[in-house]
C-alpha positions in Angstrom: 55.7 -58.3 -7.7 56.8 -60.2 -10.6 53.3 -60.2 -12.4 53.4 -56.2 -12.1 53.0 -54.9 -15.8 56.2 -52.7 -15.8 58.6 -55.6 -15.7 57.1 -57.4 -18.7 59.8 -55.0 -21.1 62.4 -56.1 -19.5 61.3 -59.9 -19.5 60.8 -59.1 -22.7 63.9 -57.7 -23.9 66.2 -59.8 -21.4 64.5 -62.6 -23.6 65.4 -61.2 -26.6 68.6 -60.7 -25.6 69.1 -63.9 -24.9 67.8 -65.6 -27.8 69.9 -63.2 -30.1 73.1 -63.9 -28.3 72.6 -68.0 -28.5 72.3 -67.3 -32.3 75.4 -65.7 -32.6 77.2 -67.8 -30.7 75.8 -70.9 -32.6 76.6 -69.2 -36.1 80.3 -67.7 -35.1 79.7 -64.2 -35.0 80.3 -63.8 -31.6 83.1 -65.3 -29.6 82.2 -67.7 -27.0 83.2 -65.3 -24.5 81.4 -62.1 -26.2 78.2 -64.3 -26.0 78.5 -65.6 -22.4 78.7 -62.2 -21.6 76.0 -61.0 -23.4 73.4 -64.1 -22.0 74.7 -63.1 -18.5 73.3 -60.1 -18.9 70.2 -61.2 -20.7 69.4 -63.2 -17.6 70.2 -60.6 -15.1 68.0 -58.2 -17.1 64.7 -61.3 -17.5 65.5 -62.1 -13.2 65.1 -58.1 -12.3 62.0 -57.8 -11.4 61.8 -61.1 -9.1 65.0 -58.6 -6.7 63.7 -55.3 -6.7 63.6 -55.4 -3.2 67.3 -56.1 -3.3 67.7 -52.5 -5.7 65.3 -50.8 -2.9 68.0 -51.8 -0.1 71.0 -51.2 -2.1 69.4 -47.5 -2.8 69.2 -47.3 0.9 72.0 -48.2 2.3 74.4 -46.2 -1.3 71.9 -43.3 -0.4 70.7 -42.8 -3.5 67.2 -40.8 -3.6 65.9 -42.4 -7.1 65.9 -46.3 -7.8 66.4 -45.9 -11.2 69.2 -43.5 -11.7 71.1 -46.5 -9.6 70.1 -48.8 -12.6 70.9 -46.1 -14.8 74.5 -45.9 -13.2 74.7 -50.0 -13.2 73.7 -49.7 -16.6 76.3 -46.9 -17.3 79.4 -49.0 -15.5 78.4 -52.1 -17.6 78.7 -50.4 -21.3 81.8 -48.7 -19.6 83.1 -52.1 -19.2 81.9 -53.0 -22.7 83.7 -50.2 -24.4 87.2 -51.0 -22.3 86.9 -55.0 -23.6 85.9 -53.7 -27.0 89.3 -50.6 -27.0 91.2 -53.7 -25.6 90.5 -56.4 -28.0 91.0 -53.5 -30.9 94.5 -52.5 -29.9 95.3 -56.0 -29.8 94.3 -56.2 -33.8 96.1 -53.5 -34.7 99.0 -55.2 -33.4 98.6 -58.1 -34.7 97.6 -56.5 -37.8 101.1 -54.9 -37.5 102.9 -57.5 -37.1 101.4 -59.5 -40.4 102.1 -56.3 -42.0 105.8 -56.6 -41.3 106.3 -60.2 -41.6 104.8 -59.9 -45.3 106.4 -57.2 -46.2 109.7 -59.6 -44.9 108.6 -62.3 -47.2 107.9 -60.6 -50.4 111.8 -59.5 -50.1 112.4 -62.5 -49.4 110.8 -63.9 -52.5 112.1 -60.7 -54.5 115.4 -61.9 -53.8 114.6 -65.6 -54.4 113.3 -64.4 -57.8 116.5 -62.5 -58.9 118.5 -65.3 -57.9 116.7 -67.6 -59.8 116.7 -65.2 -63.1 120.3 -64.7 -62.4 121.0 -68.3 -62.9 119.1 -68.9 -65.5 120.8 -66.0 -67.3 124.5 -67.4 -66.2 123.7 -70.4 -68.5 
């Protein structure tokens, strides 16, 4: 089953995968978490072939007609997931970035007003 030609892609690219998301984890452009996420599904994607048995009884028992449009939907429901994390983690920025935006704009008035005291002093003299 496993030596079968058509699974050698996903090897492959599960490999790939893989390899590419230890490297960004190493260098820092992924977070650990991004990266664990990824090599989860690296493995999952190199161990495949070895439960295809597994997809033929899921098929059978979801009632799904075609293997692969079940892999297609698994496939489907984990970029899904991908694309909620990834809306998450933005909206989470632009809060943050919102909140450094005010707290700046706090401290330059702050400083504005430290400055005027300061020249207002010096001119008292």
């Amino acid at each position: 089953m496993i030596y079968d030609l058509r699974f050698v892609p996903f090897i492959l690219i599960g490999i790939l995968a893989l390899v590419v998301s230890i490297r960004n984890a190493m260098s820092n452009k992924f977070s650990e978490k991004e990266s664990i996420l990824w090599a989860v599904a690296a493995v999952i994607m190199i161990l495949s072939p070895l439960y295809m048995g597994f997809v033929d009884r899921l098929v059978s028992l979801v009632g799904v007609e075609y293997p692969p449009s079940l892999i297609f939907a698994f496939l489907f429901l984990f970029v899904f997931f991908l694309l909620y994390r990834q809306s998450a983690a933005t909206h989470r920025m632009n809060e943050k970035l919102v909140e450094l935006i005010q707290l700046n704009a706090i401290y330059e008035n702050e400083l504005r007003a430290l400055k005027e005291k300061v020249n207002d002093k010096g001119d008292t003299k």
